[in-house]
C-alpha positions in Angstrom: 118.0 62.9 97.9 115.6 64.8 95.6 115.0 68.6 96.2 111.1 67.8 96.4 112.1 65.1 99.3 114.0 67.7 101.2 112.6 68.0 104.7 113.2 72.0 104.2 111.4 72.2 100.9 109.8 74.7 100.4 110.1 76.9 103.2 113.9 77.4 102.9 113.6 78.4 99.7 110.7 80.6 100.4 112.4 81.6 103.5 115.9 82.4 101.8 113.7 84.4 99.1 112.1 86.8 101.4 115.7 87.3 103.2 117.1 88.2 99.6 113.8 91.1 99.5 114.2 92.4 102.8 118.0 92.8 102.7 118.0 94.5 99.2 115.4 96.9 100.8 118.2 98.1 103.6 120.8 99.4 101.6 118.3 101.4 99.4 116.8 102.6 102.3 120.1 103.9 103.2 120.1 105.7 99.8 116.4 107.3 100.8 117.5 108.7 104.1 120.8 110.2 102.3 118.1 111.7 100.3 116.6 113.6 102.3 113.1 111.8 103.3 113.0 111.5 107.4 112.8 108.6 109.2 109.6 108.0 109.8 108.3 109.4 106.6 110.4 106.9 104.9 108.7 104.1 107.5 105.6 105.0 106.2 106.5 104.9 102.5 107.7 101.4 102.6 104.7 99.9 104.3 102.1 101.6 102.2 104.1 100.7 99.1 104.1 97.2 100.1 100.3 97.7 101.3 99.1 99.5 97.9 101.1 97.4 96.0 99.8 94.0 97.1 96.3 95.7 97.4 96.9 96.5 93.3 98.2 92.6 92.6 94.7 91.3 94.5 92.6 93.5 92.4 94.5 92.5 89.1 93.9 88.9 90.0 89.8 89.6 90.6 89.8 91.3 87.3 91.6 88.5 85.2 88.9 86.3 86.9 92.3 84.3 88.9 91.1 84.7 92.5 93.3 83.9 95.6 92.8 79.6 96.5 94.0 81.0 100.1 91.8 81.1 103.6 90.7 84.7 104.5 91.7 86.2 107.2 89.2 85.3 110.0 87.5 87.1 113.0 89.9 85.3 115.2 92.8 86.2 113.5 92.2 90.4 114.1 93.5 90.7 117.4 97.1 89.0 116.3 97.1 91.0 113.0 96.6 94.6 115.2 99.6 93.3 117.5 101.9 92.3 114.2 101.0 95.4 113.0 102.0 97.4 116.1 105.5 95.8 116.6 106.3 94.8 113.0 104.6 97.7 110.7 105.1 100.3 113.2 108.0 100.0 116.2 110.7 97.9 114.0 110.9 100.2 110.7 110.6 103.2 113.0 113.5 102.2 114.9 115.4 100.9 111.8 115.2 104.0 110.2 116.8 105.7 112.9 119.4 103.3 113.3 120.0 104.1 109.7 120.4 108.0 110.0 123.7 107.1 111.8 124.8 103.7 111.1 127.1 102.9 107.8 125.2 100.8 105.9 126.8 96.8 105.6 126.8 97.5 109.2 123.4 97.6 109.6 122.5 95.1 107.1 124.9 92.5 109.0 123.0 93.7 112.3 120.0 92.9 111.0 121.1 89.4 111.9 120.2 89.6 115.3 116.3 89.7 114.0 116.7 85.9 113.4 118.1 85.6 117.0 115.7 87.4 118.5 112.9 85.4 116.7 114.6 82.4 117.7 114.5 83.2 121.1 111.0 83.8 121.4 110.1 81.1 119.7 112.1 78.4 122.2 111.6 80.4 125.3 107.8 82.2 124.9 106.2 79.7 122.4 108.2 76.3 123.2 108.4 75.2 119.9 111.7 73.2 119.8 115.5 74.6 119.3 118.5 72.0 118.9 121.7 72.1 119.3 122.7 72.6 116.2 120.1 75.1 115.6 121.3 77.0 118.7 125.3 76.3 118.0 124.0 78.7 114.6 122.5 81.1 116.3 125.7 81.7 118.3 127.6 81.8 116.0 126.2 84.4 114.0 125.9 86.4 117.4 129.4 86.3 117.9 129.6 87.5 114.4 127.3 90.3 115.3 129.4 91.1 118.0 132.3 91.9 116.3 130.8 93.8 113.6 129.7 96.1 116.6 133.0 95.9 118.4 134.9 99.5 117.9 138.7 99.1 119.0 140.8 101.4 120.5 140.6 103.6 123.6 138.5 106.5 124.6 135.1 107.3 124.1 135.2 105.5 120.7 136.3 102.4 122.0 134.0 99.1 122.9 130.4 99.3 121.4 130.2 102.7 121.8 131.2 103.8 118.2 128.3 102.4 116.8 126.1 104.0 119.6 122.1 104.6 119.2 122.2 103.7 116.1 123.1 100.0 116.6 120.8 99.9 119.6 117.9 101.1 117.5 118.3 98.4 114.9 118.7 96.1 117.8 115.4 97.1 119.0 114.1 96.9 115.2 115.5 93.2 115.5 113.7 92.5 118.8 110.1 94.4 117.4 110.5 92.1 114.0 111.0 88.9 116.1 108.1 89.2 118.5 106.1 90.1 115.3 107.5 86.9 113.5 106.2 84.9 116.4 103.0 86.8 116.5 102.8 86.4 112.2 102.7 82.3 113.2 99.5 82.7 114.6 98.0 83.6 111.2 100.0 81.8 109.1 97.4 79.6 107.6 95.6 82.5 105.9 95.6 84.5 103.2 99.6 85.6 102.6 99.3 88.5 100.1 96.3 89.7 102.2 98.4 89.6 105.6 100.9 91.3 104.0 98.6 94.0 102.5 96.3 95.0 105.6 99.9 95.1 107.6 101.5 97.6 104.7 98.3 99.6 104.5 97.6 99.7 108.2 101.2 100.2 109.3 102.4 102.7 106.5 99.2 104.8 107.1 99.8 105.2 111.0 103.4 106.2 110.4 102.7 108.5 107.8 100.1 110.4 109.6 102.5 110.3 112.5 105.1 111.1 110.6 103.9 114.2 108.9 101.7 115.3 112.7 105.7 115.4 114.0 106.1 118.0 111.0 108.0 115.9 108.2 107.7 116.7 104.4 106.7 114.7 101.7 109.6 114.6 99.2 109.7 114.8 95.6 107.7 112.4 93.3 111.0 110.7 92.4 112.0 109.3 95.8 108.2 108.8 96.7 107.9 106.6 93.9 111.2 104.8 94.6 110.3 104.0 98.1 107.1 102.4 97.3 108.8 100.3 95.2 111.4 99.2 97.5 108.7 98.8 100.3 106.2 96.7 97.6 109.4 94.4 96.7 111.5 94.5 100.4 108.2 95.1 102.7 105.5 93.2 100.9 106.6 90.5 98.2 109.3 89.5 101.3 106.7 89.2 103.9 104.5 87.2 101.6 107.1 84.8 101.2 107.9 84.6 104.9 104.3 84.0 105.8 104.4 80.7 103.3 107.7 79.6 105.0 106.3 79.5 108.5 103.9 77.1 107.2 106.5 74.7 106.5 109.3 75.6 108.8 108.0 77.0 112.0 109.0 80.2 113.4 112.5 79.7 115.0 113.8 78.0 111.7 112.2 80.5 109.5 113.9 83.5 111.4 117.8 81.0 111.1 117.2 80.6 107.4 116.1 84.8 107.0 119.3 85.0 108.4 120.5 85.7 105.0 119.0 89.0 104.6 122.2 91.2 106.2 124.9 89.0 103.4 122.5 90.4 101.0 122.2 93.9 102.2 125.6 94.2 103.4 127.1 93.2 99.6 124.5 95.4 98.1 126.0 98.5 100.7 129.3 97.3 99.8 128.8 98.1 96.1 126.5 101.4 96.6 128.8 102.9 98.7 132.1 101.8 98.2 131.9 101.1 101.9 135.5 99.5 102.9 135.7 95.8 103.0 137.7 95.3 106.1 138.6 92.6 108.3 135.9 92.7 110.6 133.2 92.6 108.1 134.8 89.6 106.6 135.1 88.0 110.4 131.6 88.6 110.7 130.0 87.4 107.6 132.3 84.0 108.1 130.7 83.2 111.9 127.5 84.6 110.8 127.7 81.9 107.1 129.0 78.9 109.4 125.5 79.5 111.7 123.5 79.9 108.5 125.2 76.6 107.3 124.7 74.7 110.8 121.0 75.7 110.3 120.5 74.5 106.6 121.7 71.0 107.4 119.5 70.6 110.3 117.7 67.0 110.2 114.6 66.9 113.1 113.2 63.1 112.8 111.1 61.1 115.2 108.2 59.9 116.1 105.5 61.9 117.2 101.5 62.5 118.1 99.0 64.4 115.9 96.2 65.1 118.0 92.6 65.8 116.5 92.5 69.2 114.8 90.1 71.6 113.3 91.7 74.5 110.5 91.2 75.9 107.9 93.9 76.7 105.1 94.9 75.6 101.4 96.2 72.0 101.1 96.1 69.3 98.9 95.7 65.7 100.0 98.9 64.3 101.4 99.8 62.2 104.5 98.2 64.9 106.8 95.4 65.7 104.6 93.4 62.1 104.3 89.5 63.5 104.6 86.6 63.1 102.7 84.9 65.7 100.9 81.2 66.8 101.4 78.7 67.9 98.8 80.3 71.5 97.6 83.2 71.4 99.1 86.0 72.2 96.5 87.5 69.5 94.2 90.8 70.6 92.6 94.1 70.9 94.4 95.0 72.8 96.1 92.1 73.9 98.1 90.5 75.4 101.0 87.5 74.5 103.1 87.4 73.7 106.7 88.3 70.0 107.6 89.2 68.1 110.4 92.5 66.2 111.4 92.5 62.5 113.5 94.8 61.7 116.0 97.4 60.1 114.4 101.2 58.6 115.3 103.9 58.2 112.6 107.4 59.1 112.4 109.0 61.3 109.5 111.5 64.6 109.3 109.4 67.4 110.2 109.8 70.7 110.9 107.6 72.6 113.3 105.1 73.8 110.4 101.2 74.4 110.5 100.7 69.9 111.6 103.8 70.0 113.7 103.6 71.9 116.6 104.0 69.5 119.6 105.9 69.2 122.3 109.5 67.9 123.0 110.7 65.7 125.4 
């Protein structure tokens, strides 16, 4: 089988990719709060890094005469974008930076797993888009691995899940804010990425700032303000371009499975920043949690199934789904963008749940 005739090409690439971003970004985070720079300072300055960052690459492009081929953003879309912004830009990095302050740091990163779950979960349960058994044998798989990474032995008030404490339940309530703003992110998938990503990092990053610095936090030094722009352009905003193009091909559920790589990242990044001790938890952990990452990248959904008539507009070139005429000014090259219209239609292929795919299961 060809890579190109891989039914997860491109989004798991594209998915894995953003994953790769966003977990490099936790253990450097870690590095910023040991810094000095509070919580929700540091919130900010990774989403308006990402923000001003992106906002900087779409400029560049206009200036070199290289415009964006992607959909704007359309009236419709502003009432999702306000609510990704809210959960995703604002309550999840909030509560991740807190979880932080008191968390070691592989810890968190292999946490971070449960965002995948907790998108997952939406996805099947709000959003019925469909969830196999394989798919779900993954996802609990790496919760088991999740729970033993939280699991602190022993007796007293150490023992049971209490050793991890409020920090392990804020990142679990970053993980549940991130999945409802995954699910949220599908809804506007089919425009612009870079400027998704951009109005979120600006939006987001300027509310928690403000916030931030109302509450009575300090800016820090140039140095570490610099540096956590950075890490929020690359971890924030390149990451969450890339996850935007892998919901187009995957859907939301498998999107979140395959960002499942994120905490490996983060936590063997930790491991070597900190000299944090490899013990036989972790390793217990990252096994369960590489078996459900496996079960999920061998995943095979085939059969046949009904297109009805649809109406869109987002970049494409002319495959299968994409057999329209063109009108006088419409754009020529692939790919493109213009509005166009979709006929019912019933074939049978592997297919994920991407922008043409979203129909129901029996």
């Amino acid at each position: 089988m060809s890579v190109r005739s891989w039914v997860a090409w491109p989004g798991a690439p594209l998915a894995i990719g953003s994953a790769a971003l966003f977990g490099a970004s936790t253990p450097l985070a870690k590095a910023l709060l040991g810094g000095g720079v509070s919580p929700w300072l540091l919130a900010g300055l990774l989403y308006l890094g990402s923000g001003i960052g992106l906002a900087i690459v779409t400029l560049g492009r206009r200036a070199i005469g290289r415009p964006t081929s992607e959909a704007p953003l359309a009236r419709r879309d502003w009432g999702w974008m306000a609510l990704v912004i809210l959960f995703g830009g604002v309550a999840g990095p909030l509560l991740l930076m807190i979880g932080l302050t008191t968390t070691p740091a592989s810890s968190a990163a292999l946490l971070l797993n449960l965002e995948g779950l907790a998108t997952m979960a939406i996805a099947w349960a709000v959003f019925r888009e469909n969830v196999d058994r394989r798919l779900m044998l993954g996802a609990l798989t790496i919760l088991a691995g999740a729970v033993i990474l939280s699991w602190q032995g022993g007796s007293g008030a150490g023992a049971g899940f209490s050793g991890l404490g409020l920090g392990a339940l804020a990142i679990a309530g970053a993980c549940l804010a991130w999945g409802v703003d995954n699910n949220l992110t599908r809804k506007v998938s089919g425009s612009d990425p870079v400027q998704i990503a951009m109005v979120k990092g600006l939006a987001a990053g300027a509310v928690n700032l403000i916030l931030a610095v109302a509450l009575g936090a300090r800016l820090p030094e140039l140095s570490l303000t610099l540096a956590a722009g950075v890490v929020g352009f690359l971890g924030y905003g390149v990451s969450l371009v890339l996850f935007v193009l892998a919901l187009r091909f995957l859907g939301t559920a498998r999107t979140g499975a395959y960002f499942s790589t994120a905490p490996f990242i983060g936590a063997l990044l930790a491991l070597l920043l900190f000299g944090e001790a490899v013990t036989i938890q972790l390793g217990v952990a990252a096994v369960l949690m590489g078996i459900g990452l496996w079960l999920h990248l061998v995943e095979r959904h085939d059969h046949e199934h009904l297109h009805e008539p649809l109406a869109h507009t987002h970049a494409h070139v002319h495959d299968e789904h994409h057999q329209h005429a063109h009108g006088p000014g419409e754009p020529r090259g692939e790919p493109h963008v213009h509005g166009h219209a979709h006929n019912r239609l019933v074939h049978g292929h592997p297919h994920y749940p991407d922008l043409h795919h979203r129909h129901g299961h029996g």
